[in-house]
Each structure stands twice: as structure tokens, then as C-alpha cells.
C-alpha positions in Angstrom: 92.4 114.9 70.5 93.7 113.1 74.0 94.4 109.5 73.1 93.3 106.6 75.8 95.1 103.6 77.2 92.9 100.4 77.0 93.8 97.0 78.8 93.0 93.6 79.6 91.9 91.1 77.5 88.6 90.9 77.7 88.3 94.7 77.0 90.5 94.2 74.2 88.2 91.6 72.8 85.2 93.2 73.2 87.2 96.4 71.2 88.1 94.5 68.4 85.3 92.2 67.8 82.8 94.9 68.5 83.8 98.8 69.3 80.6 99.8 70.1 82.3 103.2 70.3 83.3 103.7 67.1 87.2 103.9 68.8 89.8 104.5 66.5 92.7 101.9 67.3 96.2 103.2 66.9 98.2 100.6 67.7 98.6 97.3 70.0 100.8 97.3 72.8 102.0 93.6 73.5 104.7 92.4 76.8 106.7 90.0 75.2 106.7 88.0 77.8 102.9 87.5 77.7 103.0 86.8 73.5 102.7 83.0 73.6 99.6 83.3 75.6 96.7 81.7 73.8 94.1 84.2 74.5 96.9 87.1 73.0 97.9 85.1 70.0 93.9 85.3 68.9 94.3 89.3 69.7 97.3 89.7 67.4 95.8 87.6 65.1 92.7 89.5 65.3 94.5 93.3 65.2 96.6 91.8 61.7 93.4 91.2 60.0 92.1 94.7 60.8 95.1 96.1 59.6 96.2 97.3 63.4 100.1 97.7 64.0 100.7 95.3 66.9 104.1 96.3 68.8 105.7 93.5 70.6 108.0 95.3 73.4 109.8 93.7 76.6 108.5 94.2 80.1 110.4 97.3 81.2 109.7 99.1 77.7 105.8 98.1 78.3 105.8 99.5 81.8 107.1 102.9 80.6 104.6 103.4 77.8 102.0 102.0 80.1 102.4 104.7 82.6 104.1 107.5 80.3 100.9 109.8 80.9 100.3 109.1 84.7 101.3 112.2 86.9 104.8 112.6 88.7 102.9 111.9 91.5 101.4 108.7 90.8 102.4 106.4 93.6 104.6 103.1 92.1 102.5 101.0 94.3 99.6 102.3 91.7 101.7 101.9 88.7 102.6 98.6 89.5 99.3 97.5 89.7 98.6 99.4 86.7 101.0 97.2 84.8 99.8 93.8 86.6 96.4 94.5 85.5 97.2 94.5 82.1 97.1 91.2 81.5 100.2 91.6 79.1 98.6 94.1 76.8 97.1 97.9 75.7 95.8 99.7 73.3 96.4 103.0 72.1 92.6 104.5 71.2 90.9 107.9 70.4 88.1 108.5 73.1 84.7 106.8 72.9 82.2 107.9 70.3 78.7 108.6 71.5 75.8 107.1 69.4 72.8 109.3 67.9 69.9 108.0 69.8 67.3 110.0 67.0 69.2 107.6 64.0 68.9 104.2 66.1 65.1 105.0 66.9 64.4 105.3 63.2 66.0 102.6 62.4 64.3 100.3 65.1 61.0 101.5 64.1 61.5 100.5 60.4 62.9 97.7 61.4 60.4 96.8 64.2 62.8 95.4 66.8 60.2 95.0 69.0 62.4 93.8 71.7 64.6 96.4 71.7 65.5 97.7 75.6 67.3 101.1 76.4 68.6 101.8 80.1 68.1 105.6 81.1 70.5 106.8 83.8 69.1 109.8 84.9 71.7 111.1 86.8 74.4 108.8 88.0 77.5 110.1 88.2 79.7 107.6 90.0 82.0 106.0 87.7 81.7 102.6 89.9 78.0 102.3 89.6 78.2 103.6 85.4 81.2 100.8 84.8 78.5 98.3 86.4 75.6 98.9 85.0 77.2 98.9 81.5 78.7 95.5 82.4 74.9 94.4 83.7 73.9 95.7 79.9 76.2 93.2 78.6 75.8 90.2 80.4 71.4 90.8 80.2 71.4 92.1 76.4 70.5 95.7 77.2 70.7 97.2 73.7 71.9 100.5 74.9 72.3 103.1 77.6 71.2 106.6 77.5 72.7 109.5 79.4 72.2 113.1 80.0 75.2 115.5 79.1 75.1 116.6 82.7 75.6 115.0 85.8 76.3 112.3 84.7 79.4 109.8 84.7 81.2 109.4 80.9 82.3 107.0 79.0 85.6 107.0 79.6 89.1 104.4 79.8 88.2 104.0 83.8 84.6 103.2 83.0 85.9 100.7 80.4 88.2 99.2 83.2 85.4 99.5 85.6 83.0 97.6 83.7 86.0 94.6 82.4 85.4 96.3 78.6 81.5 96.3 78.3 81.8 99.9 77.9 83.2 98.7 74.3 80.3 96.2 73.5 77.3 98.8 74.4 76.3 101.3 72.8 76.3 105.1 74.9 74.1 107.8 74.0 74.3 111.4 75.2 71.3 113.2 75.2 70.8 116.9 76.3 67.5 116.7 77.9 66.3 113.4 79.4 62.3 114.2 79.0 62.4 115.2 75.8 64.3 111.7 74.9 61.6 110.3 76.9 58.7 111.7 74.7 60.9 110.4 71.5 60.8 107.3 72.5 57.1 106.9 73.3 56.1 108.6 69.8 58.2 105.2 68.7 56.3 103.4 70.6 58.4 102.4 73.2 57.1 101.8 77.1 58.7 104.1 80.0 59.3 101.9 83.2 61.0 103.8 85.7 62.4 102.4 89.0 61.2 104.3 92.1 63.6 104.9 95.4 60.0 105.3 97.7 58.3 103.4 99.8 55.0 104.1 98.8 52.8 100.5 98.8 51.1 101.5 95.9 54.3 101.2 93.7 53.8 97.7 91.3 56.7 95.2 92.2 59.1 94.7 89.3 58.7 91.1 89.4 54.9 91.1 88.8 55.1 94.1 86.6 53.3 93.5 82.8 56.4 94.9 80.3 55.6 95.9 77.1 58.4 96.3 75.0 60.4 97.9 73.0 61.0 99.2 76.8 63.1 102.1 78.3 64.2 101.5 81.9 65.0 104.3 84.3 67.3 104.7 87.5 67.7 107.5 89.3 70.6 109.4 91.2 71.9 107.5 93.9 70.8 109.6 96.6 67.9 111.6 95.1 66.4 109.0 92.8 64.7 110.7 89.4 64.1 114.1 88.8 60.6 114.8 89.3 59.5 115.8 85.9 61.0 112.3 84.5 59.3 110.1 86.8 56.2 111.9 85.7 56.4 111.0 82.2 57.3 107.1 83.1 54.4 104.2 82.0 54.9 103.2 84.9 56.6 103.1 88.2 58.1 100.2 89.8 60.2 99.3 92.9 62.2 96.0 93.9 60.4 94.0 97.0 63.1 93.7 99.8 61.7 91.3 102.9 65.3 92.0 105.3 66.3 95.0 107.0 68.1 96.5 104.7 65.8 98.7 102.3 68.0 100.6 99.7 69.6 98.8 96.8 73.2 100.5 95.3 71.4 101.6 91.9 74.3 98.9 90.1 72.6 95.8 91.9 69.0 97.6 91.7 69.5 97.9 87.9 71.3 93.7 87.6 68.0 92.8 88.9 65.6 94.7 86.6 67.5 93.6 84.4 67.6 89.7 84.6 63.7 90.5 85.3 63.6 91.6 81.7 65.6 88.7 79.7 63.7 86.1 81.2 60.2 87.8 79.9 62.2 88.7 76.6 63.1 84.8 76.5 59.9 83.6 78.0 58.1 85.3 75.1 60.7 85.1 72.1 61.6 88.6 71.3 
């Protein structure tokens, strides 16, 4: 099993307070010179109650096991800033663990978590926009994100850095077929939104859309939007009103906005 490299502190945080991956942590990699830094005292401290071996190495020896598994090739310009990003620490971690979508649906049902809100990527396989979007989940209370098993970016240690550790505080499904997901959710209740690339004037503006929730939201490729088959099993179809010239929204930002859209109805009507 490949082992991954995690850094910073806010991704370490979000690892050790919530691991929504299920990562197994090996060890703590500490630069010595970074050790008296409040915010990495309350990481040690953290790792020693969870019984994680914390090594406290000086700056050379960190750079080395930093970068031990980046290609020959690997410019020092990019290892360098590699190492700067670090923020003085790592973590040595087993790859992320997927959760089982059909588990959590049961659960939410007998639970009724009526406010409940999944994101469904269908199809977006840039690692920029995935890293984003899970960082959007985060900072909006998105309870999960679902992806298919192809074309589509993973969840991965550059996702992780991509999305400043929100990869490790949201939970990731894989699914093998998007539509079928889709109809699992609505037996459970849940309401399909799904945001539409057209132009069409008949599409309802997400801002003066009624959501009923629990509540999957959909976004589509970058370039080709949703597959055809998903759209046609969406509730209902929505778009973002632009007013300048510009009339295409990088799916990241398209999906920030749906999603602010949704924690101020979720707030406005307590659930």
C-alpha cells in the first residue's frame, strides 16, 4: 500500500481532529526549528494523545524525508517550495478511505437528518476545481461529496493540498454509476437539483429556486456540463443569473455560490 506525505497545519488539523478519510497516521514529521510554534505545540500535543509517534528532526534531515519520494528529476526550485510550504511539519498517512454512500443513506434516513446536503460531481476531473469544491464543502457545511469511479478527479495528497486539508474534514464517496446513486437517494427522499451549463430562459435561477431538502446538488464536466441521462433524473434544473459579459462560471466558483445559496436557506429555516 503507497503511503502519502501530508502538510501544513491546517491540513494537519483537520486530520487529527477529524479524518474524514479514515487515514491511518504513521507518524508526525516535525522541523525543529518550527517546534515552539504555538499552532505545532497543539499538533504534538494532539498526535501524543492519539498515541501518534511525533519525530522532531532538524531542517536538512526534514527536507530529505520531505522529498525522499519525488523523482530525480524534480526541479530544486519545486522542492524548495515543497519544503516552504510545509509550514514546519508532515505526516506520513495511508491513502484516503472512501465512504459507503448506501450505509450513510440508511443511517440519515433513520435518523432523519433532514438537512443533510450531498454534492454530486459528475465528471470533474481537474484536481484544481476537486481541491476547491471540497474546500467550498467545508467552509458552507456540505455533508459530503459524491463521485463516479471514472472520470473523475481522486482524493488524493494534491487534492488535500489543493483544497488547504478540507479533503480530510469531508467525507468522499465513490460510486460506480452516478444515476443509479441518483435514484438511491430519491427512494430516501432526498431532492435532485442539478446545475445546468445552458442558456435556455426557461431554467429557474438558483437564487429564487424553492429547495427541499435533504438535497443532492449536481455539477457537471467543465466543458460538457452533465451527462444527459443525469440531468434527466434531476428535480430540478437550475442555472446562476450572470448580468456582465462574461457567461460561464469555472464549476469551483459555480458550485461556492450554490453553495452559500443553500446555508443561508438551511439557516433561514433551522435545519
Amino acid at each position: 500500500m503507497a503511503l502519502e506525505k501530508l502538510y501544513g497545519i491546517y491540513t494537519l488539523k483537520s486530520l487529527l481532529e477529524v479524518n474524514a478519510g479514515k487515514r491511518k497516521i504513521y507518524e508526525i514529521i516535525v522541523n525543529l526549528r518550527k517546534k515552539d510554534s504555538h499552532r505545532i505545540e497543539g499538533i504534538i500535543k494532539e498526535a501524543k494523545v492519539k498515541k501518534i509517534p511525533v519525530n522532531l528532526i532538524d531542517e536538512s534531515a526534514f527536507a530529505n524525508r520531505l522529498v525522499s519520494d519525488l523523482a530525480a528529476k524534480t526541479p530544486k526550485a519545486v522542492s524548495f517550495e515543497i519544503i516552504k510550504n510545509t509550514q514546519g511539519v508532515f505526516a506520513v498517512v495511508s491513502g484516503y478511505n472512501y465512504s459507503d454512500i448506501g450505509q450513510d443513506i440508511k443511517k440519515i434516513s433513520q435518523d432523519f437528518k433532514k438537512g443533510t446536503v450531498f454534492a454530486i460531481l459528475d465528471g470533474i476531473t481537474d484536481e484544481g476545481n476537486f481541491g476547491a469544491i471540497l474546500r467550498n464543502c467545508s467552509a458552507f457545511g456540505i455533508n459530503g461529496v459524491i463521485i463516479p469511479s471514472d472520470r473523475s478527479a481522486g482524493a488524493n495528497s494534491r487534492v488535500s493540498r489543493i483544497s488547504s486539508g478540507a479533503l480530510e474534514e469531508v467525507k468522499v464517496y465513490k460510486i460506480t454509476n452516478i444515476v443509479r446513486t441518483i435514484k438511491l437517494l430519491k427512494n430516501s427522499g432526498f431532492w435532485i437539483y442539478g446545475t445546468s451549463l445552458s442558456s435556455e430562459k426557461n431554467l429557474i435561477d438558483a437564487l429564487y429556486a424553492e429547495y427541499m431538502f435533504p438535497a443532492a446538488i449536481i455539477f457537471g464536466n467543465e466543458e460538457k456540463g452533465m451527462g444527459r441521462l443525469v440531468e434527466d433524473n434531476c428535480d430540478v434544473l437550475v442555472k446562476i443569473g450572470q448580468s456582465g459579459r462574461m457567461q460561464s462560471l469555472n464549476v469551483a466558483v459555480s458550485a461556492g455560490i450554490m453553495f452559500y445559496i443553500i446555508k443561508n436557506i438551511r439557516q433561514k429555516n433551522k435545519i
